[in-house]
C-alpha positions in Angstrom: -25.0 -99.4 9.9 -23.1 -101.0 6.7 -26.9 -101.5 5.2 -27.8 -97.5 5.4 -24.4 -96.2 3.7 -25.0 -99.0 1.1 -27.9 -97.5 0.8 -27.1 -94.1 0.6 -24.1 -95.4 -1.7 -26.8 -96.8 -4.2 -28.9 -93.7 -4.4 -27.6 -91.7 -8.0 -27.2 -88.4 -6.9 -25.1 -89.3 -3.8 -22.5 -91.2 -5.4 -22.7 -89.1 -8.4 -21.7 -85.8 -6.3 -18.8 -88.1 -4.0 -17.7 -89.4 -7.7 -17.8 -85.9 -8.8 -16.6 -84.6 -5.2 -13.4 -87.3 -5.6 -12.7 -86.3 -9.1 -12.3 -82.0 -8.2 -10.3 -83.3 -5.4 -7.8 -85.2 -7.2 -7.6 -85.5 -10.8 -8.7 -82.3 -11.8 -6.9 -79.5 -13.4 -7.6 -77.3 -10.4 -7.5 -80.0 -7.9 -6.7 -79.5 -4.2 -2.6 -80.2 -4.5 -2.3 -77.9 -7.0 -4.2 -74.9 -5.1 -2.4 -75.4 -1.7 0.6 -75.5 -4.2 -0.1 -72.2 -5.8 -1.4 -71.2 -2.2 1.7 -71.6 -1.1 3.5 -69.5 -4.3 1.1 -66.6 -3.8 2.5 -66.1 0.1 6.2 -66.4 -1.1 5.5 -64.1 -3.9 3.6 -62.0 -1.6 7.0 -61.7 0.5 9.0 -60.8 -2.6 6.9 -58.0 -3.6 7.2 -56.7 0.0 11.2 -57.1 0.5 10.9 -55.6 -3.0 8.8 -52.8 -2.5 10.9 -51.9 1.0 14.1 -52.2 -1.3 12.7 -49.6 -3.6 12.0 -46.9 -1.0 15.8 -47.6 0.5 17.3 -46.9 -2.7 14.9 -43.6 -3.5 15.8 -42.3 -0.6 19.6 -42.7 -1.3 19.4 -41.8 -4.3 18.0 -38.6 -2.9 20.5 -37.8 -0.9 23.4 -38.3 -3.5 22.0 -36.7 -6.1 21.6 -33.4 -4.0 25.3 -32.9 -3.4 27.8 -33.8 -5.7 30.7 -35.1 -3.0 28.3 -37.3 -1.9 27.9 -38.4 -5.3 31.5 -39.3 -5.7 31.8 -40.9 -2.0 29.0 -43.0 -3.7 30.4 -43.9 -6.6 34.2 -44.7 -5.1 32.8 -47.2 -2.1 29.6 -48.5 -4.0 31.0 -49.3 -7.5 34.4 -48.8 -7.0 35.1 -46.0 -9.8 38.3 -43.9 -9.7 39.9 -40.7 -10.7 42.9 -41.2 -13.2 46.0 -42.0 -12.0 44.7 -43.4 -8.4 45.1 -46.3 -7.8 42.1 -48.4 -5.8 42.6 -51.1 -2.3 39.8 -52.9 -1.6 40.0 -55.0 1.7 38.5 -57.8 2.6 37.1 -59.8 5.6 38.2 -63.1 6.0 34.8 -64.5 4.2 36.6 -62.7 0.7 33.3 -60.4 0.9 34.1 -55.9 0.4 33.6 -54.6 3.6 31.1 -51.7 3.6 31.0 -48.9 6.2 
């Protein structure tokens, strides 16, 4: 058994596609680690875009809503960035965590 793979091992175009085979696999610039690596990226990335993209169409649709009537608008603007008329003055609470509750 040993004898035939020497064999095959001594043959030129077999051991120069495993040397060739062994070199794509690990030392070249696109070798495997690096494509399950950027595998890997492309899936996380892939998640991003969709938490992104489901983000997007939250805040279009609230957007829509505030900018059709303007006490919504100011109901957004007091709870979401905290703005004021003048001479009020503004409490925020917060949970025990030191985080603005939102309603």
């Amino acid at each position: 058994m040993l004898q035939k793979i020497l064999h095959y091992g001594r043959n030129f175009y077999v051991a120069t596609g495993l040397g060739l085979l062994g070199w794509m696999t690990f030392f070249d610039a696109n070798d495997l680690p690096s494509q399950i690596r950027n595998w890997w990226k492309l899936r996380e990335l892939d998640r991003d875009a969709t938490y992104y993209q489901e983000r997007i169409k939250t805040i279009q649709i609230e957007r829509q809503e505030v900018l059709g009537n303007d006490q919504l608008r100011e109901k957004f603007a007091r709870e979401k960035y905290l703005m004021k008329k003048p001479g009020e003055d503004v409490f925020v609470i917060v949970d025990e965590k030191n985080e603005p509750l939102e309603k």
